[in-house]
N, C-alpha and C positions, 0 to 999 in steps of 0.2 A: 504615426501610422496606426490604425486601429487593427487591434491582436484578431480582428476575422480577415484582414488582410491578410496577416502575416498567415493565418490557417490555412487560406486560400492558394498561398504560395508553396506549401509545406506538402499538402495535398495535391499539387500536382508541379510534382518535382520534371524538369528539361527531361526529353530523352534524350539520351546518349547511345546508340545501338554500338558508333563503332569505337567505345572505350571497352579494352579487354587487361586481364593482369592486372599489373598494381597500380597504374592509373584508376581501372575503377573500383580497384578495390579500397583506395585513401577518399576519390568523391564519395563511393560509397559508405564509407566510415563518417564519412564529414555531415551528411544528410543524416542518419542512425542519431549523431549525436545530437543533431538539430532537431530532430523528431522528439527523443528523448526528451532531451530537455524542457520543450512544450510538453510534451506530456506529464512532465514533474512542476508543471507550473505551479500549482496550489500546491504541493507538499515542497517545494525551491523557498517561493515566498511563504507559509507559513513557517517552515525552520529557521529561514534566516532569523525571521523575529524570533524565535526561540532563544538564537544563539547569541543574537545579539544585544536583546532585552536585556537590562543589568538586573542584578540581583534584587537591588534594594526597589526595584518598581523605578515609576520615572512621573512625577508632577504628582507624590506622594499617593499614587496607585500603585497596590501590589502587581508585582511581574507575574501571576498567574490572572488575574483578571483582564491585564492588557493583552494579554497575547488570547485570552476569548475575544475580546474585542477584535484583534486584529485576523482571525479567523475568521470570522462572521462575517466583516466587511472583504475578505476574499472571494465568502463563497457568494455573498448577496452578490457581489460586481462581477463574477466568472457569469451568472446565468445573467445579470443584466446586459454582459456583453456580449450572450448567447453562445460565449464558451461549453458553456454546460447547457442541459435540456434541464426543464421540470420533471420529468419522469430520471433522468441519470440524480437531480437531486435531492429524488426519495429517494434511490437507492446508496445514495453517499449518506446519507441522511439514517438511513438503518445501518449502516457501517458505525456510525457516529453511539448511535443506541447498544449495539451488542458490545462496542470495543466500551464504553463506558459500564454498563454492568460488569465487565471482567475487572475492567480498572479497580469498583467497588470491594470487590468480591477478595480478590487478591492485595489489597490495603487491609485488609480489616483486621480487626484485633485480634482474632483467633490464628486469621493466615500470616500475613502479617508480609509478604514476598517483597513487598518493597514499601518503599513511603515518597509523599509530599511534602518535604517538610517546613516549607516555607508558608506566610499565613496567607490566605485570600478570602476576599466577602464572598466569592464565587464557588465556594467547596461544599459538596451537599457528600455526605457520610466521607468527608474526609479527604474528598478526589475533586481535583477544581473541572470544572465542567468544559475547559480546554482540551483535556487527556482524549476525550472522545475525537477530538479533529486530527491526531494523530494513528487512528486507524481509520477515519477518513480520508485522509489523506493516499494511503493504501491505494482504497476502493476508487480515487479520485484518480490515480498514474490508470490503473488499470482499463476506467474510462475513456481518458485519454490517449491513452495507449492506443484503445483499436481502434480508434478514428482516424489518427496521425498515422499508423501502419499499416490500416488497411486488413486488419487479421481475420485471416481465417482459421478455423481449427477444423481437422482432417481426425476422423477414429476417436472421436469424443466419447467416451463412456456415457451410456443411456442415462437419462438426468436423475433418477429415483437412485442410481447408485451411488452418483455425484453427491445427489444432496444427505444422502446418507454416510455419506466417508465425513461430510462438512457436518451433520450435527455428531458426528462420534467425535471430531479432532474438538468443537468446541465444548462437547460439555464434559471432555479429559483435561481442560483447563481447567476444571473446579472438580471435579472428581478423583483425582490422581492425588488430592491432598487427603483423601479418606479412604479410599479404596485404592490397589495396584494403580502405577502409570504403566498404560495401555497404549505410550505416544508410540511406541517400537512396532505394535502390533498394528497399530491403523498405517504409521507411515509405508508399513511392506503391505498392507492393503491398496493402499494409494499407488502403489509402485505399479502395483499389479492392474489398477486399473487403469491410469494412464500411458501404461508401459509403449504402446503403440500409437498415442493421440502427439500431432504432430502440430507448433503453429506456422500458419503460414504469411508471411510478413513481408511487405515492400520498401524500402527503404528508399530505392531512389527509381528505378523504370521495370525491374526485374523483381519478380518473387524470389523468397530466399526462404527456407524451412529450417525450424529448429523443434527439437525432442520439447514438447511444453515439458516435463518433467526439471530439465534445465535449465527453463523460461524460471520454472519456481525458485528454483532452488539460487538462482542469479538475481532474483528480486529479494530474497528470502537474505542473502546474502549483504546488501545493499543497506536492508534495515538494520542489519545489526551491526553496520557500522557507525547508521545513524544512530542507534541507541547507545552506543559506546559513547560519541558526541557527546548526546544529552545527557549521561550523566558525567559526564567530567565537566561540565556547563552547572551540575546541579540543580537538574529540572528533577530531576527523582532521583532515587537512590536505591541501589540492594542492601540489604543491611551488609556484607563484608566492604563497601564502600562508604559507611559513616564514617571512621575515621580517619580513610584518606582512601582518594581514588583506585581501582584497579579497572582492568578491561575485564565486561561481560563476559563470561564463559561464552566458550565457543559453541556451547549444546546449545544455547541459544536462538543459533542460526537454521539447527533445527526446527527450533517450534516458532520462529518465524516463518520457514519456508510452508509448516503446517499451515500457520494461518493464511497463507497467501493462498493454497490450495481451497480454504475456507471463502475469503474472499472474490479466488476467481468463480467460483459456485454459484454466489449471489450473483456478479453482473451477467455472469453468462443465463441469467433468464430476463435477461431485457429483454424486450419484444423485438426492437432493433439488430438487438447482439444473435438471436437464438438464429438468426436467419442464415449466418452466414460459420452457424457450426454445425460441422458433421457428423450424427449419430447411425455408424451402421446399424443396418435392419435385423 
């Protein structure tokens, strides 16, 4: 079955008017996770290869080179299969860019937050140029996300604030190693701005509304259990995990949830997207 079928089908879920209680509330979970799921298409299949890629590489290619490989041929086949648009894959495509200069920046000899430490022909200052498809991947759910739910956003903060919380959360990822971290002060900014923006989301015949605040913090939440994943996998490491694995700090799930605030920033100026958010007057 070709996956615009399957989209076809996902997008216009049966009505059901007369399911009430917990009949519709299990279809309605069942749809949610079907939705879901499409929507973590590319970041589903790019992890599995993560996790499953062995260590030593496979037909004597390093395991960080194949898994660029095998991202590349996700995202070329997602827009050939008209999954993705050419405009959503510039904007994956700048997700790819910003998450890779952090990647640089926080490797490097001076900061030093984590490492690579496995070899690849693919590492330009140290970072194999995979790292970038995992904050693609991000921007890729998020994509997907409101096409498959249908979202609307309600009390959107005016966009010049938006994009102003988004470059304060990113450039306190390189600055908070030289000057104060500021993550406390922007995140009760962020609170403050999105305190009343609401998404609004269809799952299966009926809209359903959630506090985006908790959209974030539920996504935000998500990654860093995939980050726990990957490094007990040994895709990177914290330095108190060289010599033997531990779980991610939980503050983590913070500055995850920060970047997802960052993230949702960027797609919500697609030309597509801005149409169906609401910014009171």
């Amino acid at each position: 079955m070709h996956p615009r079928t399957i989209d076809t089908r996902l997008l216009n879920p049966p009505e059901r008017p007369e399911l009430a209680g917990l009949p519709r509330f299990a279809l309605e979970f069942l749809w949610f996770g079907l939705k879901e799921a499409r929507a973590c298409l590319f970041a589903g299949l790019f992890f599995a290869a993560v996790f499953l890629m062995p260590r030593s590489g496979l037909w004597g290619v390093p395991r960080y080179d194949l898994l660029l490989g095998v991202a590349l041929v996700i995202q070329f086949w997602m827009v050939w299969a008209k999954l993705e648009t050419l405009d959503e894959l510039k904007a994956i495509s700048l997700f790819h860019v910003v998450g890779f200069a952090l990647e640089v920046f926080k490797t490097s000899g001076g900061i030093q937050s984590w490492s690579y430490p496995d070899f690849a022909w693919t590492k330009v200052f140290g970072v194999p140029l995979f790292s970038g498809f995992m904050y693609a991947a991000v921007g890729s759910y998020i994509i997907q996300a409101w096409r498959m739910f249908a979202l609307r956003i309600e009390h959107h903060p005016p966009y010049w604030m938006a994009g102003l919380v988004a470059l304060l959360i990113y450039a306190n990822f390189f600055t908070h190693h030289y000057v104060g971290d500021f993550r406390g002060y922007i995140a009760a900014c962020a609170l403050g701005l999105y305190a009343r923006a609401t998404v609004v989301f269809r799952p299966l015949d009926r809209e359903r509304r959630m506090p985006l605040l908790l959209a974030f913090l539920l996504i935000g939440f998500f990654i860093w259990l995939a980050e726990n994943i990957s490094t007990f996998f040994g895709i990177w490491a914290y330095p108190n995990q060289l010599g033997a694995w531990s779980a991610v700090h939980i503050g983590k799930w913070g500055a995850w949830s920060l970047l997802v605030i960052m993230s949702f920033t960027m797609v919500a100026n697609l030309k597509h997207i801005r149409s169906v958010v609401h910014v009171p007057p």
